[in-house]
C-alpha positions in Angstrom: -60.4 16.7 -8.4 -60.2 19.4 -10.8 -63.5 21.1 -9.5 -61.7 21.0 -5.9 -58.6 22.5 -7.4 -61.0 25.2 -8.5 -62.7 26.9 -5.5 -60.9 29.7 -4.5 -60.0 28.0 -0.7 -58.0 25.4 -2.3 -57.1 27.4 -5.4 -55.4 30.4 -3.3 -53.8 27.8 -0.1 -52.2 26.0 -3.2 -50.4 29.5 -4.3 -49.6 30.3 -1.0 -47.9 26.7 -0.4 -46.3 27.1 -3.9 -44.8 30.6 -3.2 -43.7 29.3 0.2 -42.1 26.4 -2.2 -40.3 28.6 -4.7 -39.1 31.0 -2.1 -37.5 28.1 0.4 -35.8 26.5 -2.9 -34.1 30.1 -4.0 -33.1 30.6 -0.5 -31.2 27.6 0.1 -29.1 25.9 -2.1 -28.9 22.7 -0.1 -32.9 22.3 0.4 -33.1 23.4 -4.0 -30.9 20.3 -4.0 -33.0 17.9 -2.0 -36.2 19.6 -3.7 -34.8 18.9 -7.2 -34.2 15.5 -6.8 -37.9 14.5 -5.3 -38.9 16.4 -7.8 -37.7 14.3 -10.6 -38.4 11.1 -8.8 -42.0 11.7 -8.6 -42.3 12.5 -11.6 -40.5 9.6 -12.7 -42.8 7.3 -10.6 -45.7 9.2 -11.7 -45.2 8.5 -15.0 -44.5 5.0 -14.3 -47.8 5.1 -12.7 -49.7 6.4 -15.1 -48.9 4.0 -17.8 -49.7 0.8 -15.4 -53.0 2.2 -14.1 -54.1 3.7 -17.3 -55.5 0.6 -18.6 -57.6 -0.3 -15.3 -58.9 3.1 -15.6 -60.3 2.4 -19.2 -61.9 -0.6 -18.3 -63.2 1.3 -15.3 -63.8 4.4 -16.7 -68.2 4.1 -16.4 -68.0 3.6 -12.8 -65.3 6.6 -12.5 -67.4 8.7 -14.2 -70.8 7.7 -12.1 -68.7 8.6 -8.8 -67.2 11.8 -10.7 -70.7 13.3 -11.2 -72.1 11.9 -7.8 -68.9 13.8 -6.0 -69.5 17.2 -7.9 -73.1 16.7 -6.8 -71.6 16.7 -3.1 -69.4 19.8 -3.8 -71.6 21.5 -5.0 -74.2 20.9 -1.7 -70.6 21.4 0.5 -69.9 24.7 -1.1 -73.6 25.4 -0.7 -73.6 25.1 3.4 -69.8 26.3 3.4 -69.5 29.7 1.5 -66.2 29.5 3.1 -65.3 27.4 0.4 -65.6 29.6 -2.2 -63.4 32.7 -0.6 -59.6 32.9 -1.3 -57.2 32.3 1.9 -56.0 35.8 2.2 -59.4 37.0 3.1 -60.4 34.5 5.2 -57.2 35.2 7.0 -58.1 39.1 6.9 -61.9 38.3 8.0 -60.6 36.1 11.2 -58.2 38.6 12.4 -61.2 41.3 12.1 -63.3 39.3 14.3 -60.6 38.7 16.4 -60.0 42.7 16.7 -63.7 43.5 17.6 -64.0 40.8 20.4 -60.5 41.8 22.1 -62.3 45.6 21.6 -65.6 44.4 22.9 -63.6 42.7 25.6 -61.7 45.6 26.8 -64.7 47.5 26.4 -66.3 45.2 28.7 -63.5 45.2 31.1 -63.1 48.9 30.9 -67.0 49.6 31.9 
């Protein structure tokens, strides 16, 4: 999880999402509201959570482990044949509309010849 949370894809869309977060919240007063209070119970449940599951997890901490390293294995071939991966939002957002420019260009182009 934490090597997902890393590449800069996931890294920058989770900025974006929390900006968008933080900005809806100190806009509107009655959504902060609604925020706030989901906000504490998941984190109340989370905890909860935790402190259930946390002994399962020791007792199945090996096998958690053996599938950590075999899904970083997969990442790593993933980010390998998806460069994509590894490139913040804002310029992928800035590469697609630059492609998008040059074919309505080569199009009118086209259309203009």
């Amino acid at each position: 999880v934490k090597e997902v949370a890393n590449l800069s894809l996931v890294s920058s869309a989770c900025e974006v999402v929390s900006a968008a977060y933080a900005s809806t919240k100190e806009s509107h007063p009655c959504v902060r509201s609604v925020c706030d209070a989901a906000e504490r119970g998941a984190h109340g449940m989370t905890e909860a959570a935790a402190s259930c599951v946390q002994p399962v997890l020791a007792t199945l901490e090996p096998h958690v482990a053996a599938a950590s390293e075999y899904a970083s294995k997969g990442l790593d071939k993933l980010g390998e044949k998806l460069p994509l991966l590894q490139k913040p939002v804002e310029q992928i957002l800035s590469d697609a509309k630059e492609l998008v420019s040059c074919r309505v260009a080569d199009v009118k182009g086209a259309v203009s010849s």
